[in-house]
N, C-alpha and C positions, 0 to 999 in steps of 0.2 A: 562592142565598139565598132565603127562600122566608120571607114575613112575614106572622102571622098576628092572625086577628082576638083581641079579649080584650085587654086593658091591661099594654104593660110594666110594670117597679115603676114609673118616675119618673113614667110615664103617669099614675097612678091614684092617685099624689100630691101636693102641694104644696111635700113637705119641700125645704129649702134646703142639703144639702151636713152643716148643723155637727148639726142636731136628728133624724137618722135612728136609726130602730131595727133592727138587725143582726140581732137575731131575723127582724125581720116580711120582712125582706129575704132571707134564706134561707129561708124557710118558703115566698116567693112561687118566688124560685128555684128549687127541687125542685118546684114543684107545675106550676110551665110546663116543667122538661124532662120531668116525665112525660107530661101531655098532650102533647107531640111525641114521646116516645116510639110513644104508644100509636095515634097519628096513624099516624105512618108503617109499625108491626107490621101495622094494618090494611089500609092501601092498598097497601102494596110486598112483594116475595118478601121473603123472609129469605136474606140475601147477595147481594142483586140493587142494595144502594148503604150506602154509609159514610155514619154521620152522623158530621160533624167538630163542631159546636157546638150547642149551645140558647143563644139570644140572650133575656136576661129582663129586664134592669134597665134598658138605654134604650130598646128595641124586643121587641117580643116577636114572636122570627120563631128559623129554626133555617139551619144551613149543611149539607148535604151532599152530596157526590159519585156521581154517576151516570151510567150509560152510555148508559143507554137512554132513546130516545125518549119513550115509550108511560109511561115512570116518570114525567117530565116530565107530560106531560098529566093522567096520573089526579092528580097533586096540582095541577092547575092547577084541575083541575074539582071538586075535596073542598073539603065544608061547611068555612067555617072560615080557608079561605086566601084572605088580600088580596090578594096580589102577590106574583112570582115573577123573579127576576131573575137573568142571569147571572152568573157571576163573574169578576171583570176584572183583568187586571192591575195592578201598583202599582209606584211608581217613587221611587227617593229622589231626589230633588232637591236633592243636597251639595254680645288678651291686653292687647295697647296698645287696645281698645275701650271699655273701661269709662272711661279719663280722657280717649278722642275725645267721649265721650257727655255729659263733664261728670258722669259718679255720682258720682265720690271726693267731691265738694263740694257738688254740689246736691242729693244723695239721702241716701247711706249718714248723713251725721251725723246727721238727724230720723229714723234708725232705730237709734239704737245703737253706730252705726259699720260698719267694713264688714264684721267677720264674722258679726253678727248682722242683719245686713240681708237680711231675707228667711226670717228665723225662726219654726218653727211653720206654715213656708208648703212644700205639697210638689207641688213640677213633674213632671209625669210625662209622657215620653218617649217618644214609638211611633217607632221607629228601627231600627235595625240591631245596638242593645245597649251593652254597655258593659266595659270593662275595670275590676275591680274595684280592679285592687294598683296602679292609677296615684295619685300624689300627688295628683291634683286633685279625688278620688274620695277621700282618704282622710277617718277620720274627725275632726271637729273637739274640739277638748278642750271649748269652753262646752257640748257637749252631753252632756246624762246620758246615760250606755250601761249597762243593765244586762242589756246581752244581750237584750231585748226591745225590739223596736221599738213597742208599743202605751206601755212608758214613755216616749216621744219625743213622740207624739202620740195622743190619745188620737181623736181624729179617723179617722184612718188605719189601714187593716185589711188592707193589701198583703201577700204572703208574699213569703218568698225561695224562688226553684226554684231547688236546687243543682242541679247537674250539669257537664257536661265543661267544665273547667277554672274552672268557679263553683262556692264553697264554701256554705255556708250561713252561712260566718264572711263574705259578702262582703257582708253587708246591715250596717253597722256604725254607721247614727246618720246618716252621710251619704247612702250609699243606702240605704233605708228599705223598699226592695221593688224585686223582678226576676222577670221571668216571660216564656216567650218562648210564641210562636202560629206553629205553621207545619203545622198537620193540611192546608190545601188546600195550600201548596206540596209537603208530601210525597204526597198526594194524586194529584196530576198531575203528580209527577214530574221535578218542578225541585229538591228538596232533594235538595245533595249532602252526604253526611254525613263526605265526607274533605273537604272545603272549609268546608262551614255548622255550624256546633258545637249541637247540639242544648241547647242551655243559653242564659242570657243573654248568654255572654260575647261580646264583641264589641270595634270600637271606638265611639267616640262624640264627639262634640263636647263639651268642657269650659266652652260660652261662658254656657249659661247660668244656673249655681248651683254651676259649680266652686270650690273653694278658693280663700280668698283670698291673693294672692303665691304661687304655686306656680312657682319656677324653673324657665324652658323649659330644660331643657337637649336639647344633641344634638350626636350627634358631639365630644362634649367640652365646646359651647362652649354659655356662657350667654347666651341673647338677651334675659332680662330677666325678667320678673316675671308669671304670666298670673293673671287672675281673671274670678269668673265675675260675672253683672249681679247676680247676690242671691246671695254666697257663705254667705250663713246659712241659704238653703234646704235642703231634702233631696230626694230626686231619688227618682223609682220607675221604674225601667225596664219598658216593651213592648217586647220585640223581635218585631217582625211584617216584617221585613224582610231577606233575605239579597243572597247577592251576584249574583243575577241580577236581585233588585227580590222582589215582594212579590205577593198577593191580596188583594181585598177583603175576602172574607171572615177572613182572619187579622186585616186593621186592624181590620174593624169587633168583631171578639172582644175585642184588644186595649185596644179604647174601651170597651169595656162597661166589662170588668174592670177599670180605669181607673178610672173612676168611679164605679163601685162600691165600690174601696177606699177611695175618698177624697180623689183628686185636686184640687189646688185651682186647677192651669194644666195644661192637655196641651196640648205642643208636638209638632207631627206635623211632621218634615220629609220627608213622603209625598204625594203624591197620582195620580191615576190618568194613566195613559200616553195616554188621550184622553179628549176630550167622552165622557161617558154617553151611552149610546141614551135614546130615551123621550123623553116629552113636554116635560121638563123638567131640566138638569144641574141642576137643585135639588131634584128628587126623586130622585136616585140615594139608595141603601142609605146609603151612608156620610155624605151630608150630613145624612141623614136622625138619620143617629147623633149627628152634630154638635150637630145642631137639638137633641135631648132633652137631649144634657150639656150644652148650655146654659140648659136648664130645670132642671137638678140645681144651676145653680149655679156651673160650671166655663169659664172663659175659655177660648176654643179658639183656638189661632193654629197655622196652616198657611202651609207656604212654597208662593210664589205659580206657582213652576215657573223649568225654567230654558230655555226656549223662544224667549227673545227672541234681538235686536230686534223681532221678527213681532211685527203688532198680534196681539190677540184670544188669543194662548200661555197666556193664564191656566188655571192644572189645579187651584182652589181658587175658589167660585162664588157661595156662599152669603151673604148681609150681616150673617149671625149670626156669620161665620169671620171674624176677622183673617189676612188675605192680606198674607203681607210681600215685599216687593221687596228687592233688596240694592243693595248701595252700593261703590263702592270706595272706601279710608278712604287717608287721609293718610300715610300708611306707605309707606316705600321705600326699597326695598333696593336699591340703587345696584353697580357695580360696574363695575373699571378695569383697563385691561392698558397698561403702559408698555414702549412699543418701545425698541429698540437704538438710533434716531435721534432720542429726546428726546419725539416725539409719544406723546401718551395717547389712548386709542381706550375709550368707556363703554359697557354694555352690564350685562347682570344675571346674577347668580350667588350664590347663598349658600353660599359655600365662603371656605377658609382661603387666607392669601394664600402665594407662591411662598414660600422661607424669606428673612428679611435683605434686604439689596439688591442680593442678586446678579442677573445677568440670565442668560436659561437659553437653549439654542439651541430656534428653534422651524423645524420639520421635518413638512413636510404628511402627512395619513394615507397617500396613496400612497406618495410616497417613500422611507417606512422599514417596505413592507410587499411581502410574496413575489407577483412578479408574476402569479401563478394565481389570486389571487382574485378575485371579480366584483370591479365597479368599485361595487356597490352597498354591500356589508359595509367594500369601504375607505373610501370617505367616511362612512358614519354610525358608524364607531367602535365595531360593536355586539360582538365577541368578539378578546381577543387573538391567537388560533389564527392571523390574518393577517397580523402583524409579527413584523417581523428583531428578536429581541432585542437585538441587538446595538446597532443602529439607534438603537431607540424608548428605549434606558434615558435617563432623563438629560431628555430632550425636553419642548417644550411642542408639542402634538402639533393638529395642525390639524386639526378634525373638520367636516361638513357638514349642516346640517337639512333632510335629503330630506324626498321624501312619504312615507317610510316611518314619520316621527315623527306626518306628520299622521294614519295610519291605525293609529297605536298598534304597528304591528310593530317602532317602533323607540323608543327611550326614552332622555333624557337622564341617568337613574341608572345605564343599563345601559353607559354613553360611560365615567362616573366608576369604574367596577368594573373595567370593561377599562382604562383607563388605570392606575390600582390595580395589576392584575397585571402587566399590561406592564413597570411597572417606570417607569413614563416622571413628569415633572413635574409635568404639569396636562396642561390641553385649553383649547382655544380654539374654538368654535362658532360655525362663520360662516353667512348666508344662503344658500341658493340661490334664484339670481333668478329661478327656474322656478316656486318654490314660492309666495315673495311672503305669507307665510302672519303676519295682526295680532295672533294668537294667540299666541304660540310655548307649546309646549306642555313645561312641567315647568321653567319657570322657578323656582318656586316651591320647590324641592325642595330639602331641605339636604343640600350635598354633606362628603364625607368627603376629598377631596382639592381642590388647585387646580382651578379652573377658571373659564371665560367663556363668556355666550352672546353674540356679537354680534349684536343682535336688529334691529340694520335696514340696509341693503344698502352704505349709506355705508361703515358703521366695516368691514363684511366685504371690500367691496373696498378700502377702505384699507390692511385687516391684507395681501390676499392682492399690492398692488402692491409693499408694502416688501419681503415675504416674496420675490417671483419676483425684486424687484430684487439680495438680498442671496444667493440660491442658485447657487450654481455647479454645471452641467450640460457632461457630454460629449458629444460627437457622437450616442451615443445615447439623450442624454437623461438617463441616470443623473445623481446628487447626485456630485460629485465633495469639494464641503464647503458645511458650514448654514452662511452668514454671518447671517442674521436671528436676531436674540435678542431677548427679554422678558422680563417680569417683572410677574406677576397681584398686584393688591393685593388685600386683603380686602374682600371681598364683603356682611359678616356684619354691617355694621354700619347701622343701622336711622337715616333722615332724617325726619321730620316738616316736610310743607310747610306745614299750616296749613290748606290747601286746602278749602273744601267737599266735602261726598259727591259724587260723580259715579255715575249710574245705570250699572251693570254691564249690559255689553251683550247678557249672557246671561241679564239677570234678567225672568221673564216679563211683556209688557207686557199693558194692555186696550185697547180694551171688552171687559167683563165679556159673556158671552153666555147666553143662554135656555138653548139646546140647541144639538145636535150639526150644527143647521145654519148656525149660530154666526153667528143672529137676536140684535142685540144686546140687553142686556140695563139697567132702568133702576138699575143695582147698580156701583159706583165699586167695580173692582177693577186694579190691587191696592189694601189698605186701608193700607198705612203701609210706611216704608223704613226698614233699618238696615243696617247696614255685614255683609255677606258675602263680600267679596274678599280672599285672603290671609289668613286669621282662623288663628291660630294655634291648635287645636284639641287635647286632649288626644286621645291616638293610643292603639290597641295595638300592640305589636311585632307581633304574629300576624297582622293584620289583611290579609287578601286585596282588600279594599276598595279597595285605593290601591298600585299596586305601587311608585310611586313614593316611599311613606313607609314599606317594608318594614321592621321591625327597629327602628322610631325612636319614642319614648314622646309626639313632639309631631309635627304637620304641619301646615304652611303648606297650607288648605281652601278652596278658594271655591264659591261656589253658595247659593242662596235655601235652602238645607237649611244654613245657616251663617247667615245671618241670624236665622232666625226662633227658634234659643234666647236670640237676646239680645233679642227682643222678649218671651217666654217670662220670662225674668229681670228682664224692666224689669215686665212685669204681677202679677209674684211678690210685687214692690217695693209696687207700689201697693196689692195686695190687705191687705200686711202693715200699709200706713197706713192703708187703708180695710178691715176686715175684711166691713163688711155690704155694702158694695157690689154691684150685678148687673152680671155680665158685660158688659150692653152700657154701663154706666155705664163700667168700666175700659177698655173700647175707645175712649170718645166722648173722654175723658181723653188716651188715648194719640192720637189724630185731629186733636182743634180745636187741640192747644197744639206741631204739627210745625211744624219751618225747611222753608221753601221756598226760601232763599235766604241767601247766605254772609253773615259776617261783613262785607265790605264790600257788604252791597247787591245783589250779583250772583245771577241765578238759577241755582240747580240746573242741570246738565248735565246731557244724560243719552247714551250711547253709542250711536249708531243705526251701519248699515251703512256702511262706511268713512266716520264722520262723527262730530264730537260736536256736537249743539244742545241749544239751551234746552227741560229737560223740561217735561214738559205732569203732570197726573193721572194719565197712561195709564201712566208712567213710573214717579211715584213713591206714588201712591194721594194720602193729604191732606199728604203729606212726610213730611222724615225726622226720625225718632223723639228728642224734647227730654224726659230723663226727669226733669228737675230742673223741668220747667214738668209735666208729665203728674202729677205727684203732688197736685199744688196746684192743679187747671186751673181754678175758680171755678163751670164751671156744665158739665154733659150733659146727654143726647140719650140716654132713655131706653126702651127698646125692651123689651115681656115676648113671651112663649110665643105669645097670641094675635093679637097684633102681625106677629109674622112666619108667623103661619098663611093671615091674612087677606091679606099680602103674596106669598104663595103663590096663595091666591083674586084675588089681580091678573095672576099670568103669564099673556102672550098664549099662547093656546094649550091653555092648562089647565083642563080642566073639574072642577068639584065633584068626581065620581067621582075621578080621578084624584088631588086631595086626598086624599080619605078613604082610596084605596089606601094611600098613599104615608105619611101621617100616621097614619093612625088617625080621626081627626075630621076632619067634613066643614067647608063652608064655612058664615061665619056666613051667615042666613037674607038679611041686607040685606047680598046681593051687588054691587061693587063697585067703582068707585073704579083708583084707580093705584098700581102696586110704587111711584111716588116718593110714595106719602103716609106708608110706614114712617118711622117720626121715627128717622130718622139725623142724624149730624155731615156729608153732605154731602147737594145736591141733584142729582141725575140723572135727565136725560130725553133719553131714546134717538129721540126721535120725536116731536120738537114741531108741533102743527098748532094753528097762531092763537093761541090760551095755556092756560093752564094753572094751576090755584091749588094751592099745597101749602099742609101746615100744619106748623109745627116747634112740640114744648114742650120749652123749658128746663127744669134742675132747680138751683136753688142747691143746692151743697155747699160751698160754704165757710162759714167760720166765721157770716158775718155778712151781714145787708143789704146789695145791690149796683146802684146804676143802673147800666146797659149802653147805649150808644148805638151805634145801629147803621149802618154804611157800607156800599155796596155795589159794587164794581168788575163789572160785567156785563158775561156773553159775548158775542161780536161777535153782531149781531142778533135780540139781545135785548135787551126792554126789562123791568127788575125793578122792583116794588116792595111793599116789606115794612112792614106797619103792626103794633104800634105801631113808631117810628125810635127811641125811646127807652124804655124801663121798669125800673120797679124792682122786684125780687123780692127777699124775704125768706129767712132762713136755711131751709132744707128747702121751701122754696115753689117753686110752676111757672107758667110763665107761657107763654104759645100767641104765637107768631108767624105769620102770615098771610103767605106771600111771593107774588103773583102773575108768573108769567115770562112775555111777551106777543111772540111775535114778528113783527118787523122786518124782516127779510131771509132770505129762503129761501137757507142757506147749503149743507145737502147734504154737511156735514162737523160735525165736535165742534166748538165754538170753547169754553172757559172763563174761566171767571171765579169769583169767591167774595164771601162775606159774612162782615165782620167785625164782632165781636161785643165794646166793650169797655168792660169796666168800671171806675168812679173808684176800683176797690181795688186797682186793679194786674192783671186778669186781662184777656186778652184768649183769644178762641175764633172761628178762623177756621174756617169752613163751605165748601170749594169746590164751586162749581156748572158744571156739565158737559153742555150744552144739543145734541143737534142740530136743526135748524127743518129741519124737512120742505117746512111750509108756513105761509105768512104769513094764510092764509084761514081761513074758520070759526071755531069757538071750541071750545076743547079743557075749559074749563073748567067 
């Protein structure tokens, strides 16, 4: 990726997203991919490298493929070029949510209700695609269709790319534009074209502007109603991602064109397979892209990675990104196998239960299978070719979670299929104590027959003591007759604990880091949680993604690439009650007004290495996501273009030049200062010595005049204080906060604490502050 001097469009204007001219915009367009044309005719052979893109609207730089060394250089040394970067890998990171969130009641009604909630608002999706013919995707009746999509929104200027198994009929008022990017993966040779469909089609997640009440069904049975966080939106798909993962260069296309059309949220559940090389993970290519679409206007949320429990996992860096973390939500699917002796033994399954109340003989995988085969295929159940017909018809069949599940050779759908043809009742899936594995992997998965996972060592040796007690064997060992019987109840039916989110212990944790030497950074990532675990997801049948949800129009998804469309839908939400709003206004919104803590009081958990403790920031960024308070938040923490340029001119390590490569524009003249003086919703200082003065301005957005009185809970070994304690700011007026952090005790770890911020109207705006004291001496300030 190769970024050139000369001004993208967004660069060399001010416009805001709604006042663009689509002339001046392709006129700018064609006139920077000629000059790269004409760039590279000059400096390189003809046939000696592919270009795959001209980048013109957020950066003006160009993508192409090369072999040679010596190509490399001569563009490194040509008039003209900034910066020269390699091209990196890219990784995805992947219904009862909307009323865990509180929308039905605190949102959707001050917008209409809920199908038009999130109306005239269009989220656009850099992902892996989408399936057009699913009901969650189809189109809605309040919207006019007359075949054109520029009658929807006059805003938005996305096309539709037909192709392999995407129609042109698939753009229909819901989705509103589709277009896929994969010139560098076929490039180098990862697009397979009997697996990756050269079209948009795909699967995708439904969480965040899918229809509203669209019927999960599967395998027959209804689990209830899905919708999406702003079902009145419309959705534009990028697909920049197949099923090996992705390149930078296809995302950052993907963003352009993106924003170009018209974008008014892009949710990227993408980010890079490691830290960027360079001086800075804030100067990589794609942040960089980041950075300008949120100069166009457009809220950017990326999921935070799914790396965790490890500190520092974060693959999303920037303070201008919403980094989302995931949550595991209240939902649970329970399930029970009732023995022949009266005992019930719990464990997880979403499958159908045994038929009536009959009880069924249960008979282990060996024993009702041909003594020739390994001992491996007969405990994990994985092909029927090993059992006695005879045997297995009829059975509840006792299967085993080797390591062959934990290394994907072996699969809980694949137990359900064989059981299927075998002929047999169900299954029964018990531990091996070998394994010991917190995970089990494919719980989640709707089965098509009976079945159980006994997921912890108890109920498995409880199943296998009744089981060896009730078997009768002959001298050599053969089943002479099953006396053990059972009988599987339904699995499929869904409990509500009530519970607080619990941090997913997969969900990437911080400190947020500079660079690849993962130097911490003074940047609070992640920046907010939402529920990722289990998310029931609109599916494609086709979809190679997931072998586990093969054939099925919905799947049970988790991963921080599941969270963050419902952060996506929740900022849809508020753009559609705030239309003029700046992006970091709609983040400071979604940050000051999270739960950090349950309904009684108790804090946040978050999942660590065989543990669950009270989470910290690192965990869950400012908390997890209140969209009924995020609408109405009273006051933000407003941040423009130059703002985060000059917050770039504060990374350790970073010089002017390196700016100007990386941006375009160098540093302001009155160099300076500290990354914590960008006016964010939270305070972070990676490296406290003696103290420290920031300054925060508020912005009223509420309706009207508000005193605010301010509290402060400080982190262990520091001392805070924020003047004025109290003030009043007027309806669209700002007002400057002074916080000094001074420290106390050279602690040599995070400790945190926050600032509350709250006002006699009912608003409150909590700021968390996230201190390490290096040193108690000097003065930092």
């Amino acid at each position: 990726m190769v970024l050139m001097e000369g001004d993208s469009f967004v660069s060399r204007t001010s416009y805001q997203g709604s006042s663009r001219n689509y002339d001046d915009i392709k006129v700018h367009k064609e006139m920077i991919d000629k000059q790269h044309d004409v760039l590279l005719e000059t400096l390189l052979d003809s046939g000696s490298y592919t270009k795959l893109y001209s980048y013109s609207h957020l950066l003006n730089g160009f993508a192409i493929h090369v072999t040679s060394k010596k190509a490399v250089e001569s563009l490194r040394n040509a008039t003209g070029v900034r910066a020269i970067h390699e091209d990196m890998k890219m990784e995805k990171l992947t219904t009862h949510t909307p009323d865990y969130l509180g929308i039905p009641t605190g949102v959707w009604p001050s917008l209409g209700g809920a199908r038009s909630s999130g109306e005239g608002m269009v989220i656009g999706l850099i992902d892996t695609g989408i399936n057009p013919n699913h009901p969650s995707f189809s189109n809605l009746p309040s919207l006019r269709t007359k075949g054109s999509m520029d009658d929807y929104s006059t805003r938005f200027k996305g096309k539709c790319s037909s192709g392999e198994r995407f129609p042109f009929t698939a753009c229909n008022g819901k989705i509103v534009g589709a277009q896929y990017f994969a010139r560098a993966a076929i490039a180098a040779g990862d697009f397979n074209a009997t697996r990756d469909y050269a079209s948009p089609y795909d699967a995708d997640a439904s969480t965040a502007a899918g229809n509203y009440e669209t019927p999960v069904i599967v395998n027959g049975f209804n689990y209830g109603n899905a919708s999406g966080m702003a079902p009145g939106a419309s959705i534009a798909v990028y697909k920049a991602l197949y099923t090996f993962g992705g390149y930078m260069s296809d995302v950052v296309a993907a963003v352009d064109q993106a924003v170009e059309d018209g974008v008014d949220v892009l949710s990227l559940s993408v980010g890079p397979s490691s830290v960027p090389p360079g001086p800075s993970a804030f100067l990589n290519v794609l942040e960089m892209e980041l950075l300008f679409a949120t100069k166009a206007g457009v809220v950017v949320i990326q999921a935070a990675g799914n790396g965790g429990p490890s500190s520092s996992s974060i693959l999303s860096f920037s303070p201008w990104i919403t980094t989302v973390a995931a949550s595991i939500i209240d939902r649970k699917y329970n399930s029970s196998i009732v023995l022949g002796n009266g005992h019930s033994l719990s464990g997880m399954g979403l499958a159908p239960p045994t038929p009536g109340e009959a009880l069924f003989p249960i008979a282990s995988a060996a024993d009702v299978s041909r003594h020739n085969a390994s001992i491996g295929l007969l405990e994990s159940c994985q092909t029927p070719d090993v059992f006695i017909p005879s045997l297995v018809r009829g059975k509840l069949v006792i299967c085993t979670y080797t390591f062959d599940f934990e290394f994907d050779s072996a699969s809980i759908i694949r137990v359900a299929e064989t059981i299927r043809t075998a002929g047999a009742a169900g299954f029964v899936m018990t531990m091996d104590p070998d394994v010991g594995s917190e995970e089990i992997k494919g719980t989640t998965v709707t089965l098509g027959v009976p079945g159980i996972v006994l997921n912890n060592l108890q109920a498995s040796t409880a199943l296998w003591q009744y089981y060896n007690s009730r078997t009768y064997r002959g001298r050599t060992g053969r089943v002479l007759a099953f006396g053990a019987t059972a009988r599987i109840l339904d699995g499929r039916q869904a409990i509500y604990t009530g519970q607080a989110p619990i941090v997913a212990s997969y969900s990437s944790r911080g400190p947020d880091v500079n660079n690849a030497l993962l130097q911490t950074a003074d940047v609070l990532k992640p920046t907010i949680m939402a529920p990722g675990s289990s998310i029931w997801a609109a599916w494609s049948p086709d979809s190679e993604g997931d072998h586990y949800a093969k054939g099925q129009n919905f799947a049970l998804v988790s991963g921080t690439s599941m969270a963050t469309p419902h952060v996506a839908g929740i900022a849809a939400l508020i753009k559609h009650r705030h239309p003029n709003w700046k992006p970091s206004a709609i983040i400071s919104a979604m940050m000051t007004t999270t739960d950090i803590s349950d309904k009684a009081g108790n804090p946040i958990m978050a999942q660590k290495t065989n543990q669950i403790a009270p989470g910290t920031p690192f965990d869950y960024g400012a908390g997890s996501i209140n969209p009924t308070r995020a609408v109405d938040p009273g006051i933000v923490f407003i941040a423009k273009f130059k703002n985060y340029v000059q917050f770039l001119c504060a990374v350790p390590g970073v010089d002017d030049e390196s700016v100007r490569r990386a941006v375009g524009v160098g540093c302001p003249p009155k160099k300076g200062g500290w990354c914590s003086d960008l006016n964010t919703p939270t305070i972070t200082i990676s490296n406290l010595v003696g103290s420290r003065k920031v300054v925060r301005v508020v912005s009223n957005v509420g309706e009207e005049s508000e005193t605010y009185t301010v509290t402060v809970r400080p982190p262990m070994g520091v001392r805070v204080k924020v003047s004025p304690k109290s003030f009043t700011v007027s309806h669209n007026a700002t007002r400057q906060l002074k916080i000094v952090l001074e420290a106390t005790d050279a602690t040599n770890n995070y400790s945190f604490g926050e600032m509350l911020l709250r006002g006699d109207k009912g608003h409150l705006a909590r700021v968390p502050i996230t201190v390490l004291v290096s040193s108690v001496l000097g003065n930092g300030s």
